[in-house]
C-alpha positions in Angstrom: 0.0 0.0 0.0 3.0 2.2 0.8 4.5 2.0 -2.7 1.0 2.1 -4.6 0.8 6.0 -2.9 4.0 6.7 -3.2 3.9 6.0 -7.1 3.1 8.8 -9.7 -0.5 7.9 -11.3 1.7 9.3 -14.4 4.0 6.3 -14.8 2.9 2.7 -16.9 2.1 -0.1 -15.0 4.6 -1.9 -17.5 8.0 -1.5 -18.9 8.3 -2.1 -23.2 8.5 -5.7 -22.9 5.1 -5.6 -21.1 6.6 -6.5 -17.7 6.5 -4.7 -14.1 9.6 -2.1 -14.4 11.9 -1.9 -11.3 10.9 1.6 -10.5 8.4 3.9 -12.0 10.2 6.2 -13.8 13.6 5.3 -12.9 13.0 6.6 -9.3 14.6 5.1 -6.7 11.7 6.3 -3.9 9.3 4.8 -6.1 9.5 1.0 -6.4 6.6 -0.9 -8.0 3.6 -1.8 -5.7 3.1 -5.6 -7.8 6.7 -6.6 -7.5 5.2 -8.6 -4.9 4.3 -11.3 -7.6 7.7 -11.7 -8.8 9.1 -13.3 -5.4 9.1 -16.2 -3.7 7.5 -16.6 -0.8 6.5 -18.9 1.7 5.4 -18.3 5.2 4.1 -21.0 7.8 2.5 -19.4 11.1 1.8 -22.3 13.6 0.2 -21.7 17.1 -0.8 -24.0 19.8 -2.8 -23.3 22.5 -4.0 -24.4 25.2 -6.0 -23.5 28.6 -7.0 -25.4 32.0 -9.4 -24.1 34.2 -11.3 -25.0 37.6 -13.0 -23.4 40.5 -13.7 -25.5 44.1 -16.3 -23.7 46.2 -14.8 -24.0 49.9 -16.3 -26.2 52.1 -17.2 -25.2 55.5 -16.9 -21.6 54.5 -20.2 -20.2 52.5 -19.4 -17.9 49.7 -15.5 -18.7 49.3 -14.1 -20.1 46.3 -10.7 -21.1 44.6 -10.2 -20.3 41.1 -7.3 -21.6 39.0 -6.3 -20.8 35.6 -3.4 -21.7 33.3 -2.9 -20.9 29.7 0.0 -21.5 27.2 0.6 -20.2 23.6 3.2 -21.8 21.7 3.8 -19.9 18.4 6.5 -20.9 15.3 6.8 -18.7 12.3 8.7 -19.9 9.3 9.3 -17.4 6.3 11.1 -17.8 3.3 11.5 -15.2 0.4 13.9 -14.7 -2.7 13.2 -11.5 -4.1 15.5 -11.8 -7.8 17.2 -9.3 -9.8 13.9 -7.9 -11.1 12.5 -6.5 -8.4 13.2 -3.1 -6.7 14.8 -5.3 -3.4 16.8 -7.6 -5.2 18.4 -5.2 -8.2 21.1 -3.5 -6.4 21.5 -6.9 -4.2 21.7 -9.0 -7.4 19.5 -11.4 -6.1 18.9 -11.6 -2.3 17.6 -14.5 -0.3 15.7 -14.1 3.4 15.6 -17.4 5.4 13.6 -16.4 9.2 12.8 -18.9 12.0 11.2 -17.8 15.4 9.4 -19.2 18.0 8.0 -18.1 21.3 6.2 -19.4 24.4 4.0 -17.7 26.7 2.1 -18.8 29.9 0.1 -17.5 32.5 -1.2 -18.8 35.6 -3.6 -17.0 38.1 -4.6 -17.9 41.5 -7.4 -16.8 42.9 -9.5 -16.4 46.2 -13.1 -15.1 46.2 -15.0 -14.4 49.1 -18.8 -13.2 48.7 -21.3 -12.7 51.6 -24.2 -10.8 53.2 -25.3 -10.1 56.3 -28.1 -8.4 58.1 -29.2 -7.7 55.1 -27.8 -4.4 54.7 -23.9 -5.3 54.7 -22.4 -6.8 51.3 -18.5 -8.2 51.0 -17.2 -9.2 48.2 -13.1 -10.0 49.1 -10.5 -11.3 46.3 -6.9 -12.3 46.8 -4.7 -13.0 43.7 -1.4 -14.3 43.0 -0.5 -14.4 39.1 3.0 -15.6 37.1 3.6 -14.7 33.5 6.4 -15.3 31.8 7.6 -15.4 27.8 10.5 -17.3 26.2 11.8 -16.9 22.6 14.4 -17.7 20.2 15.2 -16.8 16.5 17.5 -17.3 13.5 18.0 -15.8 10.3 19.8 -16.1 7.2 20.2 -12.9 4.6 22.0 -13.8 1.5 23.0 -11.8 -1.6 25.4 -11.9 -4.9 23.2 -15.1 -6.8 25.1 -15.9 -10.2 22.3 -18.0 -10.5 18.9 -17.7 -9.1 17.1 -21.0 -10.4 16.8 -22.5 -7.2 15.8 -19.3 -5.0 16.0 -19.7 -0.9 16.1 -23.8 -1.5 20.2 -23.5 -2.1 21.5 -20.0 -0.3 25.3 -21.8 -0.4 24.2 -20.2 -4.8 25.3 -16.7 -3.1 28.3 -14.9 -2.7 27.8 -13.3 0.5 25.7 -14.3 3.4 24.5 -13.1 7.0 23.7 -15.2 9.5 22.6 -13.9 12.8 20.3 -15.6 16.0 19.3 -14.2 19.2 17.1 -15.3 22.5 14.9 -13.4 25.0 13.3 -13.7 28.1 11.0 -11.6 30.4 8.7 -12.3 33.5 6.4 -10.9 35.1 4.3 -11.5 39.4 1.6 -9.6 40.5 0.2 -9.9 44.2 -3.4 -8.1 44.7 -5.8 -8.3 47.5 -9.1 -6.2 47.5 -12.3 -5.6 49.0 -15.6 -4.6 48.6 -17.9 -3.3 50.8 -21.8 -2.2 50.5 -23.6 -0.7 53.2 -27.9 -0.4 52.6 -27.1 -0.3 48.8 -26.0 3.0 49.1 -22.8 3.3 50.4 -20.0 1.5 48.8 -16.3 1.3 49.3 -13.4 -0.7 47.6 -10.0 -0.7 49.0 -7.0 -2.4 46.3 -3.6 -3.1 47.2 -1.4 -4.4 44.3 2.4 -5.2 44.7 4.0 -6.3 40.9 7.0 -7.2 39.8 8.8 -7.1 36.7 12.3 -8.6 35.3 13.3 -5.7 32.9 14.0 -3.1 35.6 17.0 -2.8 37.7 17.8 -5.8 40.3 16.8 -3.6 43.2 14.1 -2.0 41.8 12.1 -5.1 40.1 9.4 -4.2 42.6 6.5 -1.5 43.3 3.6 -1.4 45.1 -0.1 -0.1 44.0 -2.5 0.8 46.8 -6.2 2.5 45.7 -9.2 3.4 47.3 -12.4 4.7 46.4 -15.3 5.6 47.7 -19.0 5.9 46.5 -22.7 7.3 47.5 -25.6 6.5 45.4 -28.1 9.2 46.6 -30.9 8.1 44.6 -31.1 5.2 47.7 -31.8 8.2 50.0 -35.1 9.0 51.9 -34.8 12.1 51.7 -34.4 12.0 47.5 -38.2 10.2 47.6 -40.0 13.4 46.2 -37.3 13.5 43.4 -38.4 9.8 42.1 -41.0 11.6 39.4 -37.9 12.8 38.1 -34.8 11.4 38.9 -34.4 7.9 38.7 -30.2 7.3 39.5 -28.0 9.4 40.7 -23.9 8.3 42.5 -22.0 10.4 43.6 -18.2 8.8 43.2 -14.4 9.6 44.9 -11.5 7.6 44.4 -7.9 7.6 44.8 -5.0 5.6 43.2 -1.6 4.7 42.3 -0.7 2.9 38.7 2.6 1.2 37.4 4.4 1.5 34.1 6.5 -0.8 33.2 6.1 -0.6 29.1 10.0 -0.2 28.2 10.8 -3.5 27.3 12.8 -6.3 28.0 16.9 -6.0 29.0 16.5 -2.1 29.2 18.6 -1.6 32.6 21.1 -3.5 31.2 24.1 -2.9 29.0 23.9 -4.7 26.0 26.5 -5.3 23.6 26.9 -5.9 20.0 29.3 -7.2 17.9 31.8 -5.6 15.1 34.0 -6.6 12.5 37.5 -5.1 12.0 41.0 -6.1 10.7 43.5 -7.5 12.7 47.0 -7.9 11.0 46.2 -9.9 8.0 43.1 -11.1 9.0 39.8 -10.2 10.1 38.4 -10.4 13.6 34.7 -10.0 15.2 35.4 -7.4 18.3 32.5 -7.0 21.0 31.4 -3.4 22.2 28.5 -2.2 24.3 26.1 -1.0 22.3 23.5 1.0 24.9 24.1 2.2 28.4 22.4 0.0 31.0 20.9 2.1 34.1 20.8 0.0 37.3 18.3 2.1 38.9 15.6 1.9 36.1 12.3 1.1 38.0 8.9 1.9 37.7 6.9 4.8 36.4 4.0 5.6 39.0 1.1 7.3 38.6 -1.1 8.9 41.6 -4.3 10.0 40.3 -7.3 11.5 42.0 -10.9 11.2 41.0 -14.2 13.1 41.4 -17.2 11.6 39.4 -20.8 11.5 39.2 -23.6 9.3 37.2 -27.1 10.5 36.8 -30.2 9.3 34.9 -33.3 11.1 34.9 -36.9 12.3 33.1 -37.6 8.6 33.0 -34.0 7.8 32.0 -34.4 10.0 28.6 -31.1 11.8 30.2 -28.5 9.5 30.9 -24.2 9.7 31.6 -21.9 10.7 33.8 -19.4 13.3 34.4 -15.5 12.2 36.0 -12.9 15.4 36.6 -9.4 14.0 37.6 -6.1 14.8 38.6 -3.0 12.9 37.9 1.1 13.2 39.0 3.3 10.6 37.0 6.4 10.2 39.2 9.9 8.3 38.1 8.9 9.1 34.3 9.8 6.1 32.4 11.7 8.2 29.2 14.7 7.4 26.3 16.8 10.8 27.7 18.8 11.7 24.2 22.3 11.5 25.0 25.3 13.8 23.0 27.5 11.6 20.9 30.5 12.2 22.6 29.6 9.9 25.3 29.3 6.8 23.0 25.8 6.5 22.9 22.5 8.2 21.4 20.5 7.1 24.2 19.2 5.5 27.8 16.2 4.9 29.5 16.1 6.5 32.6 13.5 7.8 35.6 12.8 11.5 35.9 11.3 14.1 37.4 7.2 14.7 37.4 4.6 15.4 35.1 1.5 16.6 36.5 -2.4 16.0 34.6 -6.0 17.3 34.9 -9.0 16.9 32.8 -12.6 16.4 32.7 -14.5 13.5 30.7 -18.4 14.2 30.0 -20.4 11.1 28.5 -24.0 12.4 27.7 -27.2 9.7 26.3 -30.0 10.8 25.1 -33.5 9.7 24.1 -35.0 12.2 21.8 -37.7 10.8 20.4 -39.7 7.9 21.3 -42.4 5.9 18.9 -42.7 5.0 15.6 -39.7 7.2 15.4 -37.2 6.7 17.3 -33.9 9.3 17.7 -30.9 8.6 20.8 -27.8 10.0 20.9 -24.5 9.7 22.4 -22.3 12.9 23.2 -18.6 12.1 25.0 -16.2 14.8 25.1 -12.8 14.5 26.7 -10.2 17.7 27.8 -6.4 17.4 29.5 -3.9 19.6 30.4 -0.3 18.3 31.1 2.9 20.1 32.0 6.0 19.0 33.5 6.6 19.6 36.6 10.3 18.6 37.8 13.2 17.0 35.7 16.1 16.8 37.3 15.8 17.9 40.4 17.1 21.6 39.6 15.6 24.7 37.9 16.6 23.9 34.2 15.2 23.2 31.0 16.2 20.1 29.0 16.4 21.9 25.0 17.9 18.9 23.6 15.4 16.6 24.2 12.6 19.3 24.3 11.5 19.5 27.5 10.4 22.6 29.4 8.9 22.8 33.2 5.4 24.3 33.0 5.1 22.8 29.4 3.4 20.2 28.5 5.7 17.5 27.3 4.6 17.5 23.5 5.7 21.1 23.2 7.1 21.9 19.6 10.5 24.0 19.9 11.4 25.8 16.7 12.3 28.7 14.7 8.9 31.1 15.0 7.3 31.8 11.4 6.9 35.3 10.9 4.9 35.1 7.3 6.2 34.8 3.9 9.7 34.6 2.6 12.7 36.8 2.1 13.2 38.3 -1.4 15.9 39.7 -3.6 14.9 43.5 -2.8 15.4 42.6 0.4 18.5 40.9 0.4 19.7 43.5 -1.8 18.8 46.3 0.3 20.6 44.4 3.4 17.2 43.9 5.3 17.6 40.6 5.1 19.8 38.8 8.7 23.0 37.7 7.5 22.6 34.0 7.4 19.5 34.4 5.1 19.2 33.8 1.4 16.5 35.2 -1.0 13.2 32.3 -0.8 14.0 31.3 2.3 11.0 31.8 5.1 10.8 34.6 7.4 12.2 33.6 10.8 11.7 35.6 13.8 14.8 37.7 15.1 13.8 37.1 19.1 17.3 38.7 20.0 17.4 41.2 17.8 21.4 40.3 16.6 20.7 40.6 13.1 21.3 36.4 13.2 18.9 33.6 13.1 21.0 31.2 15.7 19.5 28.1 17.1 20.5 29.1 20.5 18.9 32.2 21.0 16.4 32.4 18.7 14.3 29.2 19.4 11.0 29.0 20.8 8.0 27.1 21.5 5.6 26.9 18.7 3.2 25.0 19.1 2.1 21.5 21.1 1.2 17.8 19.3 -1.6 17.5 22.0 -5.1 17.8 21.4 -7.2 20.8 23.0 -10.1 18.7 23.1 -11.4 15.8 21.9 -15.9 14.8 20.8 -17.8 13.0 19.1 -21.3 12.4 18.8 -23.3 9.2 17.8 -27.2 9.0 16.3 -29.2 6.1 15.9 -32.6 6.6 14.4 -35.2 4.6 13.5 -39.0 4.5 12.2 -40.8 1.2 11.3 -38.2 -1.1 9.8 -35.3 1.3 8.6 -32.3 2.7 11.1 -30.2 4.8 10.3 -26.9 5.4 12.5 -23.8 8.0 12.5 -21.3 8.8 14.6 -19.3 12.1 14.1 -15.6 11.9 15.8 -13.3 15.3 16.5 -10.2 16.0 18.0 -9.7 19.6 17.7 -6.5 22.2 18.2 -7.1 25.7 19.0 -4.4 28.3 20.9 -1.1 26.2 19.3 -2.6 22.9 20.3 -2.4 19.7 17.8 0.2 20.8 15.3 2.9 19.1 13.5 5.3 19.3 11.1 4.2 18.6 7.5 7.0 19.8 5.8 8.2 16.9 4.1 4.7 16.3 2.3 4.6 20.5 1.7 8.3 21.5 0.8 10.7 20.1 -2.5 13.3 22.0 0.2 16.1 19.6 -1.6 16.8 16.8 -3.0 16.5 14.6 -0.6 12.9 15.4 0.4 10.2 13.7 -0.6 7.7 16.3 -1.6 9.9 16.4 -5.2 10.6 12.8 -6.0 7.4 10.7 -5.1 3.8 10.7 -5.1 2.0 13.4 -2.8 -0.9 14.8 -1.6 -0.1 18.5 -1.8 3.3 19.8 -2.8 3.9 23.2 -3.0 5.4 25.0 -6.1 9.3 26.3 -4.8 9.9 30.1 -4.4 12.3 31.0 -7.3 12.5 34.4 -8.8 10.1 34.4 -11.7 7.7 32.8 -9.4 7.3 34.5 -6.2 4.7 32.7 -3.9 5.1 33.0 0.0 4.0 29.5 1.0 7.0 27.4 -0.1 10.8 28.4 0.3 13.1 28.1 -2.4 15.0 25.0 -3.2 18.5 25.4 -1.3 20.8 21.6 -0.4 21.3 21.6 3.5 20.6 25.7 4.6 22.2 26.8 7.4 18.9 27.8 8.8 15.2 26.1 8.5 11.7 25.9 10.0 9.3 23.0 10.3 6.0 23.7 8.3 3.2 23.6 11.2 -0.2 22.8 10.4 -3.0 22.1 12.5 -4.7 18.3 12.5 -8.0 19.7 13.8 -10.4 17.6 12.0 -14.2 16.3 12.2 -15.0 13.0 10.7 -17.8 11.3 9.5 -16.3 7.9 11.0 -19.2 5.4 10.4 -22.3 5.7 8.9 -24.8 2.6 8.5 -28.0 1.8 7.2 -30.3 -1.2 7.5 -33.3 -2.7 6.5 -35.8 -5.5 8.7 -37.6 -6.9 6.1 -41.3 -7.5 7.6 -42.0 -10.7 9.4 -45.4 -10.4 7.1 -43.3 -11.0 4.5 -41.3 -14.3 5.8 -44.2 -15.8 7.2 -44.3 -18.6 4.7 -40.1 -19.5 4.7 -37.5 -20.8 6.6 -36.2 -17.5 7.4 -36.8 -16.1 11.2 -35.2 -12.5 10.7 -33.6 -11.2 7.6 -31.7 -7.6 7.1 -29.8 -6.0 4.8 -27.5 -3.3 5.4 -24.9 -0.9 3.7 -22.6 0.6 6.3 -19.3 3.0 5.3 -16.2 3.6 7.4 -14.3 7.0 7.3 -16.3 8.3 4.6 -15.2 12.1 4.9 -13.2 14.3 6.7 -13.4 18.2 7.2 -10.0 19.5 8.0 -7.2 21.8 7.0 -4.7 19.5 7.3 -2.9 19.1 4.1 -1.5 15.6 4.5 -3.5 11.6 4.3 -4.8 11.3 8.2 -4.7 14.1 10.4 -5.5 12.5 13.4 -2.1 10.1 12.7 0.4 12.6 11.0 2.5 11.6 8.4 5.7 9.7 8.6 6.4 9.1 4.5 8.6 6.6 5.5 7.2 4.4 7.3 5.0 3.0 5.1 0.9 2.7 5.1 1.1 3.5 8.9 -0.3 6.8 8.5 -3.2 5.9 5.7 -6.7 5.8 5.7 -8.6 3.6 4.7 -12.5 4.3 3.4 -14.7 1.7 3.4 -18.2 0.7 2.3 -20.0 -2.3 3.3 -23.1 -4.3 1.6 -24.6 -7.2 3.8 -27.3 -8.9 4.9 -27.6 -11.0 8.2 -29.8 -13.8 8.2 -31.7 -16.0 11.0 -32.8 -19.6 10.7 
C-alpha cells in the first residue's frame, strides 16, 4: 500500500516488454507496488494453544471459592523469500535471499481467592486475593543472502550466493503480581473498595524489580436516600463517586537496565576479527513509572431515563517518568532509559445519552467529550530546561521547539537592500529575530511553537429509526485551538532539496518552490542543507464522518411462509469524509512518508445482509 501512494498515477504499469519495471520512472523512492508477484515466498505461522481451568467452592466456608487458571501459547513462524534481480529489493543486491525462523512461548497462571457474603441484610462483601505468574520465552535465526550468479533455485540453495548473514538471538522476560481487594456495601447505598497491588517485573534494575499499587475509592448512590423520595417523578439514578490511586508503568521492554552489547567486524594484522562493544548504556536504577491520580465523578439518569451519563474530573502526578533521555554523541551513545522528574495531569471526561424521540420514530444520541492539560513539573531535580530533548517545566511534554514563522519569505529587494539577517538567502522563510542580533541562531532564537496535544477531543453518535429502517452515524473530532495539535508537515509540503520527498514521489499537496520568476510565500526556495530552516506547522483539527450505516428488517409479514426467522440487509461506510485543513493523508495520525501505510486511511463501504434460521 505504501509503494502504490508513493507512485506517480503518471508512470505505466509496464515497462516495453510488457513486464513490471523496477521503479516507475527510474526513481529510486518509487518502487513498484506488484513486484510482490515476482518473489518467492512462503510463510508458515503455527500456534498451539491451550487453557486449563477449575474453580472449588470452599467447604465449610459459604461464599469462598478457589479459582485456578493456566494458559500456554506456543507460536512458530517460518518465512522464506527470494526477491530476484527484477524487483526493486533484489536489483542493487543481485539477487537476495531471506531465510527467518522464530518461536516463542507464553504462559500464564492465576490464583485466585473469592470471598462473597451478606449479612443483616444491609452489609455486602465481596473480598478477592490474587497471586498471578507470566512469563515469555523466545528464540530466532536468520539467514540474509545476496550476490546469486544464478537464481534457479531461489531460498532452496542459499550456499548459490556470494555473500551471506547469519545472525540468531534469545529473550526472556517475566512478570508477578500480588493483589488483595475488597468490597464493601452498606444499605445499597454506600460502597467502598479498598486495592492493594504489589508487581513485579524482570526488565528493571535488580533492586528495583518491585512496586507497590494501593487505591481506594469511595461511593454514595443518593438516589437510595429518603430524603431524595420526592425526586423519584424525576430522577431515577444518581452516585456520587471519589477515588484515589496509584498505577505502574512498566512498558519499556525487555533487557532495558542492562548494557547490551553488539558485535563488530574489524581487521586485525592480515586477518579479520569480530570485536564485542556495548552498544546501549544499561541504568541499574531503572524502576517503575507511578502514577497517583485522584478522581471526582458523578452518574445520573433522569426524566424517565431519557437523560443519561456521567461526568468524571481527575487529577493525575506521573512520578519516576519512564523516558529514552537523548544522550550527545561524545559519550558513546545516542540514548538511555532512565526515571525522571514529574509530570502533573487534569481533565474532565463528559459522557451524555440521550433519548429524543420515542415511537414510531425513534432518535438517541450519544455525546462524549474528553479535555487534558499536562505540564511537566520537575526533571532533574534543579531549575533547568532540557532543549535537547525538548522538554520545558510548566510545558506540556509534546511542546514543539522551533524557529517562529513570521509570514512569507525573504526576497531579492530585500536581500539586496541588506534587510535581510546575515545567514538568510532570497526564498527562504521569514524567521523571527527574538534577540534582535541581526542572526537567526539556534540558540537564542528558538522558541515554543506549538504543542502535538489535542485541546479537546468529541464525538457524537445518532441512531434513528422509524418502522423497519435505522439509520446510525457517529461524528468523531479532535480539535486544536491556541497552538494545540500541530505538527510538522513539511516533508509532504516543501521540494526543500533533493533529498525530500515532496519532489521525488507521489503526494498529496506539494507546494510550487519560491524562485525568482515565481514569487509565492508559502514554499521556500529550493536550497541543499541551509544553514537555517523551520518545520512547516499545520493544524490536524479535524471532524469525521467515522461510520455511517443503514439497514433494513424486512417485515415478518413478509417471511411468514419461509424458513427464514429475521432477515436484514445493510450498507454501512467507514471514514467516509473528513473536514480538516490539514494538508497531509490522516490528520489524526500525521505523516511519517517513510514508514509505510502506517499513517493511511482507509475508506470503506459495506453491503450485507444478516440472516436468522
Amino acid at each position: 500500500m505504501a509503494s502504490a501512494r508513493q507512485a506517480s498515477p503518471l508512470a505505466s504499469k509496464y515497462d516495453e516488454e510488457g513486464n513490471y519495471p523496477i521503479k516507475f520512472n527510474e526513481e529510486f523512492l518509487m518502487a513498484h507496488p506488484l513486484r510482490g508477484e515476482n518473489m518467492d515466498n512462503e510463510e508458515i505461522r503455527k500456534n498451539l494453544f491451550y487453557t486449563t481451568w477449575a474453580q472449588v467452592d470452599v467447604p465449610f466456608i459459604q461464599g469462598l471459592t478457589y479459582d485456578f487458571n493456566y494458559s500456554n501459547n506456543y507460536r512458530r513462524n517460518t518465512n522464506k523469500t527470494f526477491q530476484p534481480r527484477t524487483v526493486y529489493e533484489g536489483e542493487t543486491a543481485l539477487g537476495r535471499a531471506l531465510l527467518g525462523n522464530s518461536s516463542a512461548t507464553n504462559w500464564i497462571i492465576n490464583n485466585i481467592f473469592s470471598y462473597e457474603n451478606e449479612f443483616a441484610d444491609i452489609h455486602r462483601i465481596n473480598a478477592t486475593l490474587v497471586y498471578t505468574r507470566e512469563k515469555t520465552t523466545a528464540e530466532r535465526d536468520s539467514i540474509t543472502a545476496s550476490r546469486f550468479p544464478n537464481e534457479i533455485l531461489g531460498y532452496n540453495n542459499v550456499s548459490f550466493a556470494e555473500q551471506a548473514t547469519v545472525s540468531s538471538g534469545a529473550w526472556q522476560e517475566s512478570s508477578v503480581g500480588y493483589m488483595a481487594r475488597l468490597n464493601y456495601v452498606l444499605m445499597n447505598r454506600y460502597l467502598l473498595t479498598g486495592t492493594y497491588r504489589r508487581d513485579g517485573f524482570s526488565g528493571f534494575g535488580a533492586q528495583k524489580k518491585y512496586a507497590d499499587f494501593p487505591s481506594l475509592s469511595v461511593a454514595w448512590t443518593l438516589s437510595e436516600e429518603s430524603f431524595m423520595d420526592g425526586a423519584e417523578s424525576w430522577l431515577e439514578y444518581l452516585k456520587l463517586r471519589l477515588s484515589y490511586g496509584e498505577n505502574g508503568n512498566q512498558g519499556i521492554g525487555r533487557y532495558a537496565s542492562l548494557t547490551r552489547m553488539t558485535n563488530m567486524n574489524y581487521v586485525f594484522g592480515s586477518a579479520s576479527a569480530i570485536g564485542i562493544i556495548p552498544n546501549t548504556m544499561g541504568n541499574e536504577d531503572l524502576g517503575w513509572e507511578t502514577t497517583k491520580s485522584t478522581n471526582l465523578g458523578m452518574d445520573f439518569s433522569f426524566l424517565n431515563n431519557r437523560i443519561s451519563g456521567n461526568i468524571d474530573v481527575y487529577k493525575a502526578n506521573t512520578f519516576d517518568v519512564l523516558v529514552s533521555r537523548s544522550l550527545p554523541g561524545a559519550t558513546g551513545y545516542t540514548s538511555v532509559w532512565t526515571n525522571i522528574g514529574e509530570i502533573a495531569n487534569k481533565g474532565i471526561e463528559v459522557e451524555l445519552r440521550t433519548v429524543n424521540f420515542e415511537g414510531d420514530f425513534h432518535w438517541d444520541s450519544r455525546f462524549i467529550f474528553s479535555l487534558n492539560r499536562d505540564k511537566i513539573v520537575t526533571l532533574y531535580g534543579d531549575d533547568n530546561d532540557d532543549i535537547g530533548n525538548q522538554w520545558f517545566l510548566g510545558e506540556p511534554i509534546s511542546a514543539i521547539y522551533d524557529y517562529e514563522r513570521t509570514g512569507g519569505v525573504w526576497t531579492e529587494e530585500e536581500l539586496y537592500s541588506g534587510q535581510t539577517h546575515q545567514n538568510f538567502y532570497p526564498g527562504q522563510f521569514r524567521l523571527a529575530d527574538l534577540n534582535d542580533d541581526s542572526r537567526i541562531t539556534s540558540g537564542e532564537d528558538r522558541k515554543i511553537v506549538g504543542y502535538a496535544t489535542p485541546n479537546y477531543r468529541f464525538s457524537i453518535g445518532n441512531n434513528l429509526r422509524y418502522k423497519n429502517f435505522t439509520l446510525s452515524f457517529l461524528l468523531n473530532s479532535i480539535m486544536g485551538g491556541n497552538g494545540y495539535f500541530i505538527q510538522n508537515n513539511q516533508l509532504l509540503l516543501e521540494a526543500t532539496s533533493a533529498f525530500d520527498y515532496a519532489n521525488r514521489i507521489n503526494m498529496p499537496a506539494v507546494r510550487t518552490p519560491w524562485t525568482p520568476d515565481n514569487g509565492v510565500d508559502n514554499a521556500p526556495a529550493v536550497y541543499n542543507y541551509p544553514s537555517v530552516s523551520s518545520g512547516n506547522y499545520q493544524d490536524r483539527s479535524f471532524v469525521r464522518l467515522q461510520d455511517l450505516s443503514l439497514t433494513y428488517r424486512i417485515p415478518q409479514s413478509i417471511l411468514e411462509e419461509t424458513n427464514i426467522r429475521a432477515l436484514q440487509i445493510y450498507l454501512s461506510g467507514k471514514n467516509l469524509y473528513t473536514w480538516t485543513n490539514w494538508e497531509g493523508y490522516d490528520p489524526e495520525i500525521g505523516n511519517f512518508p517513510s514508514s509505510g501505510q502506517k499513517d493511511l486511511m482507509m475508506r470503506s463501504l459495506t453491503l450485507g445482509a444478516r440472516l436468522s434460521f
